[in-house]
C-alpha atoms as an extended CHARMM CRD file, in Angstrom:
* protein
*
       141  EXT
         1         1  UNK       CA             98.2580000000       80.1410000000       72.5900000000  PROA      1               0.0000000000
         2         2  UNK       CA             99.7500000000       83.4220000000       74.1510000000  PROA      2               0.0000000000
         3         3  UNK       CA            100.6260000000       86.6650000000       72.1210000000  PROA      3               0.0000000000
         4         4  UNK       CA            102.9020000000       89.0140000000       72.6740000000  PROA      4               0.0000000000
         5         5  UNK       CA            100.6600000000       92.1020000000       73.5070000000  PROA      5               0.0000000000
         6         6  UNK       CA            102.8510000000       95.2100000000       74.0100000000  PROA      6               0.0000000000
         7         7  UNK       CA            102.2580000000       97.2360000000       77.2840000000  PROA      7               0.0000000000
         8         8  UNK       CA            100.3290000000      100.6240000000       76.5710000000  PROA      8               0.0000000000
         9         9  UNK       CA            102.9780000000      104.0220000000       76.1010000000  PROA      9               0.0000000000
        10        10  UNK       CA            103.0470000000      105.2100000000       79.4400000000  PROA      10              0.0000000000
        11        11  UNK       CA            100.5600000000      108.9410000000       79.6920000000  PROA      11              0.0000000000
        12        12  UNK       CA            102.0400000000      112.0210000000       79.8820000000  PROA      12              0.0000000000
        13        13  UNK       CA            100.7770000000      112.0480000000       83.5760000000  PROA      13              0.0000000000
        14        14  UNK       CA            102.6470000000      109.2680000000       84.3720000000  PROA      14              0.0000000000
        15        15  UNK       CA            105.5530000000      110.3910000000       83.2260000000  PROA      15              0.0000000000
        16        16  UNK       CA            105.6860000000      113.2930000000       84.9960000000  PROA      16              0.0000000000
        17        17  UNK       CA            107.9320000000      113.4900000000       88.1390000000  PROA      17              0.0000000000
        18        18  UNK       CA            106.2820000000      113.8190000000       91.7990000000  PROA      18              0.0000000000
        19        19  UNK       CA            105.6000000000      117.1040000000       92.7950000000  PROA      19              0.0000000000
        20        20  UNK       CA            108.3830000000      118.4060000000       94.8220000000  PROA      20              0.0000000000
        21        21  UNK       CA            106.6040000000      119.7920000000       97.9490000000  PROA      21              0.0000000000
        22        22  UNK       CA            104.5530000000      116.9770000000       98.2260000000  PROA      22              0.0000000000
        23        23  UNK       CA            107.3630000000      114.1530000000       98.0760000000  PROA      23              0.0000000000
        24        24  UNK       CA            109.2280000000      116.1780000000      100.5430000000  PROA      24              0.0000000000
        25        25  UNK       CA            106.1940000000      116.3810000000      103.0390000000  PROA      25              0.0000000000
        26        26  UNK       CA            105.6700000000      112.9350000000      102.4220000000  PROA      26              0.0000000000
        27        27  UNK       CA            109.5650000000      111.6710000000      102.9140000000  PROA      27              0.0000000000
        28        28  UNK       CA            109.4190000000      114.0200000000      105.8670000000  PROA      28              0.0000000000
        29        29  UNK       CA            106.8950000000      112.0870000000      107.5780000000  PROA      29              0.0000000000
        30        30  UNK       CA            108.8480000000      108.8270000000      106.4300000000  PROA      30              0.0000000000
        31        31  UNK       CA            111.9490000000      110.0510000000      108.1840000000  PROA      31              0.0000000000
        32        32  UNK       CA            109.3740000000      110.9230000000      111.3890000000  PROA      32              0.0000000000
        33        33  UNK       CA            108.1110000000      107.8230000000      111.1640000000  PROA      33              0.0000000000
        34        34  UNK       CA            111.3160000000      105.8420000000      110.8650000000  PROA      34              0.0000000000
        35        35  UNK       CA            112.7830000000      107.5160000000      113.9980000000  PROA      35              0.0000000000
        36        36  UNK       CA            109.7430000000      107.1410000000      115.9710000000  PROA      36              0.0000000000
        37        37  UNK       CA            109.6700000000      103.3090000000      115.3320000000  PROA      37              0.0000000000
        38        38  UNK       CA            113.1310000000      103.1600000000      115.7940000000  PROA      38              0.0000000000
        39        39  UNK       CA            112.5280000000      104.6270000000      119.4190000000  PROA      39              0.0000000000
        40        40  UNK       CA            109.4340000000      102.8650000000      120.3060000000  PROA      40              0.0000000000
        41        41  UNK       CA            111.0590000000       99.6310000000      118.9130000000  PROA      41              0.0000000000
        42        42  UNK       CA            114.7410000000       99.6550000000      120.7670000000  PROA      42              0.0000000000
        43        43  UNK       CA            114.3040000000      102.0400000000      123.3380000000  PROA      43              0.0000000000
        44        44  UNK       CA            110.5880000000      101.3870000000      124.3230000000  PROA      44              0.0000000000
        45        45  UNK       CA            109.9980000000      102.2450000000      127.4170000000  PROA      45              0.0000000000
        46        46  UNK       CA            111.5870000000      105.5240000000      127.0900000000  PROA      46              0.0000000000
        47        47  UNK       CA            109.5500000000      106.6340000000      124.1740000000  PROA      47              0.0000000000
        48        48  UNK       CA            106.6830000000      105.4420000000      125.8320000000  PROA      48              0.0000000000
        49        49  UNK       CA            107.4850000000      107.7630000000      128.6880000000  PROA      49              0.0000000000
        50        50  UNK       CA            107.3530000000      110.3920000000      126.2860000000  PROA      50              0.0000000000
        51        51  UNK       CA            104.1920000000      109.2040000000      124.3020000000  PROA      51              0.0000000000
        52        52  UNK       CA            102.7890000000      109.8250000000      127.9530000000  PROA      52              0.0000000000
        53        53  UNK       CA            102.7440000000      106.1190000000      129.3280000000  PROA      53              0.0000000000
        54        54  UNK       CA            104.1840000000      106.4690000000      133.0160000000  PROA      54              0.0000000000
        55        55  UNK       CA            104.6570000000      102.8270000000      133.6340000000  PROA      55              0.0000000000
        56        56  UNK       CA            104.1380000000      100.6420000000      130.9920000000  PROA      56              0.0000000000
        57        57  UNK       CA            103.0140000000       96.5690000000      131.3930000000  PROA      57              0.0000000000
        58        58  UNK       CA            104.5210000000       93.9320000000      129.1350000000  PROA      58              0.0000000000
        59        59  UNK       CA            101.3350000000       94.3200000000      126.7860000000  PROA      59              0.0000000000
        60        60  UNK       CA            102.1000000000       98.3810000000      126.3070000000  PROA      60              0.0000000000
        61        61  UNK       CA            105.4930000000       97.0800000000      125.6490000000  PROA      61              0.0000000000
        62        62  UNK       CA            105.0240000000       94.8340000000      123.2140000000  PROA      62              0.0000000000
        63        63  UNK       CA            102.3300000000       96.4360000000      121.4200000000  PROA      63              0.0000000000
        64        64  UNK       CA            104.7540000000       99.4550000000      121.3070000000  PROA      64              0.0000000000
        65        65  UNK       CA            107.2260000000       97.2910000000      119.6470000000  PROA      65              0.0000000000
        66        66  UNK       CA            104.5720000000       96.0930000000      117.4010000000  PROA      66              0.0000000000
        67        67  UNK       CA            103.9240000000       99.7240000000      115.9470000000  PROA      67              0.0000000000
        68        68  UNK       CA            107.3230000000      100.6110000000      116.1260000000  PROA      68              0.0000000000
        69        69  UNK       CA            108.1240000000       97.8580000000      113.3370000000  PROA      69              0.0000000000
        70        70  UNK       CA            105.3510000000       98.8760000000      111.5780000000  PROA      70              0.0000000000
        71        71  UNK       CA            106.0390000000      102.2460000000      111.4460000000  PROA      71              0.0000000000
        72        72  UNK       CA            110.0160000000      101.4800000000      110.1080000000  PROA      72              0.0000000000
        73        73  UNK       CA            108.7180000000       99.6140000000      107.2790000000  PROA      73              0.0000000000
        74        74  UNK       CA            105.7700000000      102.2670000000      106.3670000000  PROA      74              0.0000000000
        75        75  UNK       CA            109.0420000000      104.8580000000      106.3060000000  PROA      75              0.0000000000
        76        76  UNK       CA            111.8080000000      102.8010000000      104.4140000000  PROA      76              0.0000000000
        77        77  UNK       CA            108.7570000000      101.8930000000      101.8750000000  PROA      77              0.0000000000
        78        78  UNK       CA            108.1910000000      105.5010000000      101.4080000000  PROA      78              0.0000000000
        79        79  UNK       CA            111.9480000000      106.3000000000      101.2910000000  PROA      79              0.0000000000
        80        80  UNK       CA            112.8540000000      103.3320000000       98.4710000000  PROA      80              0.0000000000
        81        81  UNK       CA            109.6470000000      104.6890000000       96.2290000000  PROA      81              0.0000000000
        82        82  UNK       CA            110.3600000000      108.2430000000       96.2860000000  PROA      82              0.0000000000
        83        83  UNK       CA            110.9390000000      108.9110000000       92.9160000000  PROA      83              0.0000000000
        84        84  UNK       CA            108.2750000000      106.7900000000       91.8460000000  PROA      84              0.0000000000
        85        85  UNK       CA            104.8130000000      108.5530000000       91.1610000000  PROA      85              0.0000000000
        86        86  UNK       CA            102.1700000000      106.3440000000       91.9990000000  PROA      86              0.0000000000
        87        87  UNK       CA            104.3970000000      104.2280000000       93.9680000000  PROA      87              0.0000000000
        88        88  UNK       CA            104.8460000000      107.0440000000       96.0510000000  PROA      88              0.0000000000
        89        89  UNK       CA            101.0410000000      107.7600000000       96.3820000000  PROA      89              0.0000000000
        90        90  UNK       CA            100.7490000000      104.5640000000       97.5210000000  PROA      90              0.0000000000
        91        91  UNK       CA            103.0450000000      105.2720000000      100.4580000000  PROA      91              0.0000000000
        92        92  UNK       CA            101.1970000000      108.4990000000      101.0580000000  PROA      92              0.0000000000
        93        93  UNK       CA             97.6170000000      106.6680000000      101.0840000000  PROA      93              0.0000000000
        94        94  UNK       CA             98.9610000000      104.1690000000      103.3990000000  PROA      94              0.0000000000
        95        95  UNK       CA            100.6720000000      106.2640000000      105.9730000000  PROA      95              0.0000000000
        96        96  UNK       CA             97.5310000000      108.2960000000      106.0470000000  PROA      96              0.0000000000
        97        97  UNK       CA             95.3340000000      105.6030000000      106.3850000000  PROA      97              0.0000000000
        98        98  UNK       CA             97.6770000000      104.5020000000      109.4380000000  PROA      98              0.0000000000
        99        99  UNK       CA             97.7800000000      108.1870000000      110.5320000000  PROA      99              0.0000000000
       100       100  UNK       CA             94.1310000000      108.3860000000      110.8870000000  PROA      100             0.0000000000
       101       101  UNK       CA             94.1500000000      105.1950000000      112.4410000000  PROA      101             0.0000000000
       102       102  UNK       CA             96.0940000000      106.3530000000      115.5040000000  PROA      102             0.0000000000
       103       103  UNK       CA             94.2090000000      109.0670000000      115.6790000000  PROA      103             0.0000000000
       104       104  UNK       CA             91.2810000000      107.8920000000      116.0760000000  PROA      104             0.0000000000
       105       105  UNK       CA             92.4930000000      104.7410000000      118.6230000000  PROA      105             0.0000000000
       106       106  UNK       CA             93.4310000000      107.7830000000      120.4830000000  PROA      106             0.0000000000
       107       107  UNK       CA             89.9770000000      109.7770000000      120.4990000000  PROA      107             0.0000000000
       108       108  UNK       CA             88.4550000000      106.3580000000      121.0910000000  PROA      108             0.0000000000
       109       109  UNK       CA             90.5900000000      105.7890000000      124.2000000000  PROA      109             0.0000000000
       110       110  UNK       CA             89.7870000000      109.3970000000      124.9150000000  PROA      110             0.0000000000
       111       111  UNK       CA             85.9900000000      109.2140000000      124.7490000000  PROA      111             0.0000000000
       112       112  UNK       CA             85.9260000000      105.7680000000      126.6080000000  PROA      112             0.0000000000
       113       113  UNK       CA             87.9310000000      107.1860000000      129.6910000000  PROA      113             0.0000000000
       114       114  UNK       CA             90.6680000000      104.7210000000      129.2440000000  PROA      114             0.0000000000
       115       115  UNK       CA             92.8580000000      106.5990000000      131.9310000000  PROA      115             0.0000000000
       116       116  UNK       CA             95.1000000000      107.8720000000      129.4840000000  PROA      116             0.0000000000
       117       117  UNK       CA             93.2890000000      111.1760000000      128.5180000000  PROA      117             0.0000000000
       118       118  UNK       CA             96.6760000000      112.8290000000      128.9130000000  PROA      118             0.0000000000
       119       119  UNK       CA             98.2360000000      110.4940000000      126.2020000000  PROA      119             0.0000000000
       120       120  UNK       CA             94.9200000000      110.4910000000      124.0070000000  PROA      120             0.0000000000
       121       121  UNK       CA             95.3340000000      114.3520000000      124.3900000000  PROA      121             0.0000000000
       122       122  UNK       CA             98.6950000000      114.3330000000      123.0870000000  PROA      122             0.0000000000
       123       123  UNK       CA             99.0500000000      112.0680000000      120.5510000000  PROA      123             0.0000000000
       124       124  UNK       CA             95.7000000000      112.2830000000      118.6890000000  PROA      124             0.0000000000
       125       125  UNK       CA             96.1560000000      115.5940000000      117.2910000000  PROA      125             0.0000000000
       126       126  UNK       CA             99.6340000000      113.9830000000      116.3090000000  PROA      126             0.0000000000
       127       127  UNK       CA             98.1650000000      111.3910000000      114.3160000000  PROA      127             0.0000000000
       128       128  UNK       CA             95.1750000000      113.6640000000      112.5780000000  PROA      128             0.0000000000
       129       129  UNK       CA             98.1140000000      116.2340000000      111.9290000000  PROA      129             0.0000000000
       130       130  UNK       CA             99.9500000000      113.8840000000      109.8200000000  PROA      130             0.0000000000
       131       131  UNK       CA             97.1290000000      112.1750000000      108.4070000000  PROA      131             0.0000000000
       132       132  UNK       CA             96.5250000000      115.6180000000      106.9300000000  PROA      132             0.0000000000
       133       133  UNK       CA             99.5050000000      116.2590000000      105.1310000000  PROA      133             0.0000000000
       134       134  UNK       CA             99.6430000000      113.0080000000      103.9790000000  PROA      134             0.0000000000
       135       135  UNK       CA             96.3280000000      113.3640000000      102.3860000000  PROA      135             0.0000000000
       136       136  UNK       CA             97.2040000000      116.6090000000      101.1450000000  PROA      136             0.0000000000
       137       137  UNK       CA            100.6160000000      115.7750000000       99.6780000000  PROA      137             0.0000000000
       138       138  UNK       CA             98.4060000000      112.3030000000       98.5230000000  PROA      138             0.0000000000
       139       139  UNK       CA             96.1040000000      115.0220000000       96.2610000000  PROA      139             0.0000000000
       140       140  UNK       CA             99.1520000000      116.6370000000       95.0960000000  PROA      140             0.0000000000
       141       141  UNK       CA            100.9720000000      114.1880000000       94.0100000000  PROA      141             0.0000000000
């Protein structure tokens, strides 16, 4: 009823090992990542205060905490695949995809005159900035 079909000889592209500049760009912005969700997630309102949010409600909190999480696993995913090719892509597509994300929350929040232009202003470029390099170390890799 079921053979035994052997798996295909892995290419000689997927053999080869990550490019180096490129896996350290990407574990870079794991390690950024991890420490900014370990901030935002034990020591919120402080790294709020230095995303820009002067006094932040229980919802900024806890949203905060939310991203903060998410941002520690994005990281430690990144970290446990590095030597891993295309597992390793995957970590770059997703951290850019979440990159761009924040970026453009921010330029949203921006362009709607949220009342915190001064945090849009700050952290947007942030987020596109690393959303960059993540693609580019994505295309490299």
């Amino acid at each position: 009823m079921f053979s035994a079909v052997p798996a295909p000889a892995p290419s000689a592209l997927d053999a080869q090992p990550p490019d180096q500049l490129a896996r350290l760009a990407v574990l870079g912005i794991a390690c950024g990542r991890i420490g900014i969700g370990i901030g935002a997630f034990g020591l919120t309102r402080k790294a709020l205060g230095v995303l820009g949010f002067e006094r932040p409600g229980g919802e900024a909190v806890a949203l905060a905490r939310l991203a903060g999480s998410r941002d520690i696993a994005l990281g430690l995913h990144a970290l446990v695949v590095a030597n891993d090719r295309d597992r390793l892509r995957e970590a770059a597509t997703l951290g850019a995809l979440v990159d761009a994300g924040d970026a453009l929350a921010f330029g949203l929040a921006l362009a709607s005159r949220d009342g915190i232009d001064a945090t849009a202003l700050k952290n947007a470029p942030l987020g596109a900035a690393a959303a960059l390099v993540g693609v580019w170390a994505l295309r490299r890799l």
